[in-house]
C-alpha positions in Angstrom: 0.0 0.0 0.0 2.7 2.3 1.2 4.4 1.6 -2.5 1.0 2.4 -4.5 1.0 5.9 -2.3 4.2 7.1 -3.4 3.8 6.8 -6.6 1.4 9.3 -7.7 3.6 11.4 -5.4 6.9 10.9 -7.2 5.3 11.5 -10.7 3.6 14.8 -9.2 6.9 16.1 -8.0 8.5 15.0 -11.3 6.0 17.3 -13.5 6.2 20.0 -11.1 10.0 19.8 -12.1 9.4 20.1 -15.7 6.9 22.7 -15.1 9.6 24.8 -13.7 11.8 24.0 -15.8 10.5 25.7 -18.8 10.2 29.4 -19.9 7.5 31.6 -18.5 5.1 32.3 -21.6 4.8 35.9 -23.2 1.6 37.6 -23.3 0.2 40.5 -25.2 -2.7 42.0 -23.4 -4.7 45.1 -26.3 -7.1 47.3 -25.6 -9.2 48.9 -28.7 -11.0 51.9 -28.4 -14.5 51.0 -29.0 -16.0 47.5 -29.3 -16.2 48.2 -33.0 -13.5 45.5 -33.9 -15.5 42.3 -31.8 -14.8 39.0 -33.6 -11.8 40.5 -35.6 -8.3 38.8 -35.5 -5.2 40.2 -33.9 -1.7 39.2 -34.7 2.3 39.2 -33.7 4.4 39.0 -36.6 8.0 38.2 -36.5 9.7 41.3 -38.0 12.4 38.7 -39.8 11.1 36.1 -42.0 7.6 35.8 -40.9 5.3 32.5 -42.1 1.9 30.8 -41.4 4.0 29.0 -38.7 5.5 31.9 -36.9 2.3 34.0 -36.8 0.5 33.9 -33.0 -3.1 35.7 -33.3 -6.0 35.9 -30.9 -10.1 37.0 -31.5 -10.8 40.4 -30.1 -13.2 40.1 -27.9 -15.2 43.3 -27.3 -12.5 45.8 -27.4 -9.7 43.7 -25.9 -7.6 41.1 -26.5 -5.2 38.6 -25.7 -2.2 36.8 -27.4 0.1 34.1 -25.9 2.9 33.8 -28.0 4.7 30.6 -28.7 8.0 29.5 -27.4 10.0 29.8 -30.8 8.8 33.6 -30.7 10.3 34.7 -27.3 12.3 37.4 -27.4 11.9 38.2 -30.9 11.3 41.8 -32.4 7.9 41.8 -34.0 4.7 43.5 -35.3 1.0 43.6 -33.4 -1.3 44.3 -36.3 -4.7 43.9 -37.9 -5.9 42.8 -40.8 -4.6 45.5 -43.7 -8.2 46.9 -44.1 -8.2 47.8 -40.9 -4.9 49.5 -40.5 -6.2 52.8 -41.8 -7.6 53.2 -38.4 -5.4 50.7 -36.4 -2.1 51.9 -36.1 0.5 48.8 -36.0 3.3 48.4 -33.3 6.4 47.2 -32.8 6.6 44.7 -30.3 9.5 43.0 -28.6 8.2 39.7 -27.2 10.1 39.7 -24.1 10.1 36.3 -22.5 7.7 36.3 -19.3 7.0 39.2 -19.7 3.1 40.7 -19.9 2.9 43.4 -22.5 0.5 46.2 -22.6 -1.0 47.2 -26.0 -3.2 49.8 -26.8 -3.7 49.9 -29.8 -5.5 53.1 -31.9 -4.7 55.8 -34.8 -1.7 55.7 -32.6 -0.7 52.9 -31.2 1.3 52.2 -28.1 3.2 49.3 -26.1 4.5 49.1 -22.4 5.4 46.9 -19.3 8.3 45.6 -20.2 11.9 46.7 -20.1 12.6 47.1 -24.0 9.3 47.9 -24.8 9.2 50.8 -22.4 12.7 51.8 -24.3 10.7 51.0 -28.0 8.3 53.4 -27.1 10.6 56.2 -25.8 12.1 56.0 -29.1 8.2 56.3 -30.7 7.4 59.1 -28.4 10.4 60.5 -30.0 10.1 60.5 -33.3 6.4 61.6 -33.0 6.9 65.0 -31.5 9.7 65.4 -34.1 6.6 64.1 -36.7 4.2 66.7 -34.9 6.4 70.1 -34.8 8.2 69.6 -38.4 4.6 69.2 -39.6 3.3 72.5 -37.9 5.8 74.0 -39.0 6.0 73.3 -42.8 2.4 74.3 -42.6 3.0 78.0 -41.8 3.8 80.4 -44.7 7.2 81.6 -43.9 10.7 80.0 -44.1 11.1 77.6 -41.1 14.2 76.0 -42.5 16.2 76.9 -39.0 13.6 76.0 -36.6 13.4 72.6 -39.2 16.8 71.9 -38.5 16.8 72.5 -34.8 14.3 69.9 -34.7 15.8 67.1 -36.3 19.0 68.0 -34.5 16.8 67.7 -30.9 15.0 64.1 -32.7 18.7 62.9 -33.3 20.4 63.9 -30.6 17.2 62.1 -28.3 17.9 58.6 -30.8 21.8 58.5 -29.8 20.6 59.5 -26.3 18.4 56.3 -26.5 20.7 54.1 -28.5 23.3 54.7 -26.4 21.8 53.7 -23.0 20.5 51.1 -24.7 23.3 49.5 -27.2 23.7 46.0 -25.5 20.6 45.4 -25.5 17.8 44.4 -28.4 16.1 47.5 -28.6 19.1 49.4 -28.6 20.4 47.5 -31.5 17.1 47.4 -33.6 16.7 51.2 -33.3 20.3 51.6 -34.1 19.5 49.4 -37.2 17.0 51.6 -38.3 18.5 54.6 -37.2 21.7 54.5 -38.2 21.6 57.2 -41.3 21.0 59.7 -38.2 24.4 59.2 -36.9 27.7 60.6 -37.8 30.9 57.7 -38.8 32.6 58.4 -35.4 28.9 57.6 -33.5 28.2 54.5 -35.6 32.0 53.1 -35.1 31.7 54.0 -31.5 28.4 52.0 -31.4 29.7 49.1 -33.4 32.8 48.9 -31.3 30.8 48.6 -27.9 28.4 45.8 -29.0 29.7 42.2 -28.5 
């Protein structure tokens, strides 16, 4: 009797060891901002080399939803998006699916992501480049020469990028703006950069 008992009690112990074993799932938790898009699909898209395999997607439910990413797409740099039709109003964001991690979505004519290290960083860099968008755009729209205050702009925007970039250059974010980003820096920046990353 006493052997029958300790049995169930070994192979309990032995999944709780697997269990912890593995790594902590990645979720993506959206908000919409009406119930408008019920019953649509939402999906993360691996940035590189995305398939019908690598795609993770979830139903929107009222005006939320939730996605649990696979294993093979932890910590992987990646898109939250709609269907196209529906980006006109749906802004898409890039997400970095940091493993463990819960990620907050929101996502709207402009879309945003926090709640984890990187992304927190991704959308610094968004916030960024936004209010670089907003003030060249006013400006351009007045009817005198703002070529100056133009200039002083993108020099602010750049020198906010290497700000970011360089806090950040070990880690993924830091290297994916930096990819993107690059054109903004001058040859003694982006050899500096590509000196300090392993």
């Amino acid at each position: 009797m006493r052997t029958s008992r300790r049995v169930p009690s070994t192979v309990i112990y032995a999944l709780f060891l697997l269990l912890s074993c593995t790594h902590p799932a990645t979720v993506i938790e959206g908000t919409l901002p009406n119930d408008n898009y019920h019953n649509e699909w939402v999906y993360w898209t691996p940035y590189k080399d995305p398939s019908a395999k690598t795609v993770d997607s979830a139903r929107i439910n009222n005006d939320k939803f939730r996605i649990k990413l696979s294993a093979y797409n932890q910590n992987k740099m990646g898109f939250v998006r709609v269907k196209p039709v529906l980006r006109l109003a749906l802004q898409e964001i890039i997400v970095y699916s940091e493993a463990g991690g819960t990620i907050q979505v929101k996502l709207d004519s402009l879309s945003s992501a926090s709640g984890t290290p990187l992304n927190d960083v991704l959308q610094e860099w968004k916030n960024s480049r936004q209010e670089y968008d907003r003030e060249t755009a006013t400006l351009r729209r007045k009817n005198r020469d703002n070529a100056e205050a133009i200039e002083n702009a993108f020099l602010t925007y750049r020198e906010n990028v290497y700000r970011i970039v360089q806090i950040n250059k070990n880690n993924e974010a830091g290297k994916f703006i930096f990819s993107l980003q690059q054109s903004l820096f001058t040859p003694e920046q982006v050899q500096e950069f590509n000196e300090c990353v392993p």
